[in-house]
N, C-alpha and C positions, 0 to 999 in steps of 0.2 A: 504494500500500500504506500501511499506518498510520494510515488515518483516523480512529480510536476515539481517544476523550478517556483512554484508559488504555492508550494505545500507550507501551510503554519510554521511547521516544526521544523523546514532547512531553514526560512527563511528567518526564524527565530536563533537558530544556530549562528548565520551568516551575521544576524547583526549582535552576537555578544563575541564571536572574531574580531569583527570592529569596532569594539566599544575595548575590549578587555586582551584580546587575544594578540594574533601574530602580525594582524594590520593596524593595530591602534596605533602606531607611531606611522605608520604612511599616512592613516586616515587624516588625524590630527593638522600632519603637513597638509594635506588638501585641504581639511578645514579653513589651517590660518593664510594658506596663498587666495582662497576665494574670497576670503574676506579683507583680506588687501587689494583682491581687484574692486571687490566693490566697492571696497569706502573711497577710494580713486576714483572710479566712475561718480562715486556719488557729490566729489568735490566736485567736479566740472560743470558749467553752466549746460543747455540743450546743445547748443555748437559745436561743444567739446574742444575748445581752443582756451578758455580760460578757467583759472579755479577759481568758485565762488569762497570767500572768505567771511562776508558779511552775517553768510547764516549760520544762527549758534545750531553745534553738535548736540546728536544725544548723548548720551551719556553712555548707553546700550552699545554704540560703535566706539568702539576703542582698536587704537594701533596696534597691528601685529607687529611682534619681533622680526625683525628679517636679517637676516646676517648675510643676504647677498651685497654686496657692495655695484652692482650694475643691475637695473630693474627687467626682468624678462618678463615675455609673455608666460603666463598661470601653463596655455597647453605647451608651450614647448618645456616644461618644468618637469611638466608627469611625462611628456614623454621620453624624455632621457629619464628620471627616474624609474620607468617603467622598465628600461633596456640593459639597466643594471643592475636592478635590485628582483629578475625576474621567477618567480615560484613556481613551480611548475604541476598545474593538476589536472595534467592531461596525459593520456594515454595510459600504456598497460603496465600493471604494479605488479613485481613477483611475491605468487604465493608461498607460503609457509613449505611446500610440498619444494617449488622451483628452486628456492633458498637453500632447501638441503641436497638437493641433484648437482644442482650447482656446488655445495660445498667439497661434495664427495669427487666432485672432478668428471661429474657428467654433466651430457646436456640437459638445458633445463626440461625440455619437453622431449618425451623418449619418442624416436621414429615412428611411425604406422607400420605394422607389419602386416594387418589384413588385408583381405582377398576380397571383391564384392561378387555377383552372380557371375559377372561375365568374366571374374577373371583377372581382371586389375584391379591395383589399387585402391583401395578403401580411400576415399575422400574423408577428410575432418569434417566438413561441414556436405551434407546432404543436399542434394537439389530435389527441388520440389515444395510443393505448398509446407507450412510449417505446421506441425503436429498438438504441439504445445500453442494454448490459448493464453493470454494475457490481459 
């Protein structure tokens, strides 16, 4: 059950990752870059050529720390961040079974040695409508 990327409970999972977990300190960085873009944006008149200074601040927008010494753009930020600091949670994981084949100085998944009707090779995967419902 719960396979859908808008199940409660991943998406529950996903955001205590970003609140507590392995991305809270990338998330935080995106936080405080967005909100240096906007309180930028939100200095400028409509035009966008001048900073208005006359109107008083809330109090609620306050200055991020920025330790860059040259102002970039927010997406070129993440994307070098992206290209360095990359996780990767895709593709195939070894099993507990493949970990120890491997240990022992085999390969991970042992050859096909069956025979199908006609004679050759047993195929891993079966052609044909799929037997198992879902």
């Amino acid at each position: 059950m719960a396979k859908s990327l808008r199940s409660k409970v991943k998406r529950d999972f996903r955001s205590k990752k970003r609140e507590t977990g392995i991305y809270a300190a990338t998330e935080a960085a995106r936080l405080n870059r967005l909100n240096a873009k906007l309180a930028s944006v939100m200095k400028k008149d409509k035009d966008g050529d001048e900073e208005i200074t006359a109107v008083a601040e809330e109090p609620a927008l306050q200055e991020p720390i920025i330790n860059d010494p040259k102002p970039q753009d927010s997406m070129d930020v993440e994307i070098s961040e992206a290209q360095s600091k990359r996780i990767s949670t895709h593709g195939p994981r070894g099993s507990r079974r493949e970990e120890w084949r491997l240990s022992k100085g085999l390969s991970a998944k042992p050859k096909s040695k069956g025979m199908n009707r006609q004679g050759m090779v047993a195929a891993v995967r079966k052609s044909g409508r799929s037997k198992r419902r879902r």
